[in-house]
N, C-alpha and C positions, 0 to 999 in steps of 0.2 A: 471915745471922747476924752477917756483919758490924757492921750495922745499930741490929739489934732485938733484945732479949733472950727468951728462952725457956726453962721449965725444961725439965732434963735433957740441956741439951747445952753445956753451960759450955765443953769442952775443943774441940769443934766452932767456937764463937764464937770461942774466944780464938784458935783458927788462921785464922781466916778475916778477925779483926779485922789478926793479924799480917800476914796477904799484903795486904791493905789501905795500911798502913804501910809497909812495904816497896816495893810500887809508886811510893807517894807519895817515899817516900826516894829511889828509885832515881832517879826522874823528874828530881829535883833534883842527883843527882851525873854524869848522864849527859847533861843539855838541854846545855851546852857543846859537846858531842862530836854535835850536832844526832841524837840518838838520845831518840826520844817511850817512856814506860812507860806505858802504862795498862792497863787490866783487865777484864774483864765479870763484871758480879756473876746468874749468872742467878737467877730466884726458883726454884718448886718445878718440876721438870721430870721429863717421866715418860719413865721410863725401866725397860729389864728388873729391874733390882733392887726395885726402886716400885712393879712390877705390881698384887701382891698390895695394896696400901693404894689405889690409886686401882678404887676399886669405891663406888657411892652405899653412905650409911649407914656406910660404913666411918669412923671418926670422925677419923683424920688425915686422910681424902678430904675428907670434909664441912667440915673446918677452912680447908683450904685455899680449896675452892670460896668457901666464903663469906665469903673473906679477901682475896679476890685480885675487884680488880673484873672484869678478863676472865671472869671465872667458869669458868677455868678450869686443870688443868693446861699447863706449856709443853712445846713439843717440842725435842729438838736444832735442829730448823732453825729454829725462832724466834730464834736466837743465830747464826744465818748474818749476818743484816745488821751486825748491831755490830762482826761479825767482819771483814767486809770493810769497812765502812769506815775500822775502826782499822787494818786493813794497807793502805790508799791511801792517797794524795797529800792529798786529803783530809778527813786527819785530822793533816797538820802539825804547826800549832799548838796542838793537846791534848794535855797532856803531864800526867801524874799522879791522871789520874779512871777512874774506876769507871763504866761503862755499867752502869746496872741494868735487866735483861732481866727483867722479871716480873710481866707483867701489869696492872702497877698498884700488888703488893702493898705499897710504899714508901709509899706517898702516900695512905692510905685507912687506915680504921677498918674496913672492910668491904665489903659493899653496902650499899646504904642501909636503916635501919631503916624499916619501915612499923607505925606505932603502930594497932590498932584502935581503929573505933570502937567505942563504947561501942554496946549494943543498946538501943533503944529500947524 
């Protein structure tokens, strides 16, 4: 939500847009002191609270699937790798970015549309 706007969650955005900035700020008052900030943005990831919505048909499920090109929910351990390389050696020289962990959803409109044909 840092990202991407969506209704009904204005006040969700605007904290997720702030720790966004904040990393970025941070990154910059602490690279001196050879201390890296950076972040991982995950996308939708399923988890006990989530349960109930990630079900087919369910229409925040179905948004998702067909938003996110993996076509799928993420898991906690999908966020294992970004994790471990932002705490090694390296990960150095990267100081004030955002790993985004989600499938795809960043980078896409969707899945791809398939137009019919028309019947003959």
């Amino acid at each position: 939500m840092s990202e991407l706007g969506r209704d009904t969650v204005a006040a969700y955005a605007a904290a997720k847009g702030g720790l966004k900035m904040l990393t970025r700020n941070l990154a910059t008052e602490w690279a001196p002191h050879n201390i890296q900030v950076n972040g991982i943005g995950p996308g939708y990831i399923a988890t006990p609270i989530n349960t109930e919505y990630r079900v087919a048909g369910n229409p925040l499920n179905d948004y998702i699937v067909s938003r996110t090109p993996a076509g799928r929910w993420g898991t906690p351990e999908d966020l294992n790798g970004a994790a471990v390389f932002l705490a090694s050696g390296a990960s150095d020289f990267v100081n004030g970015q955002i790993i985004y962990v989600d499938g795809g959803l960043l980078t896409s409109f969707g899945k791809p549309f398939v137009q019919q044909k028309p019947q003959s």
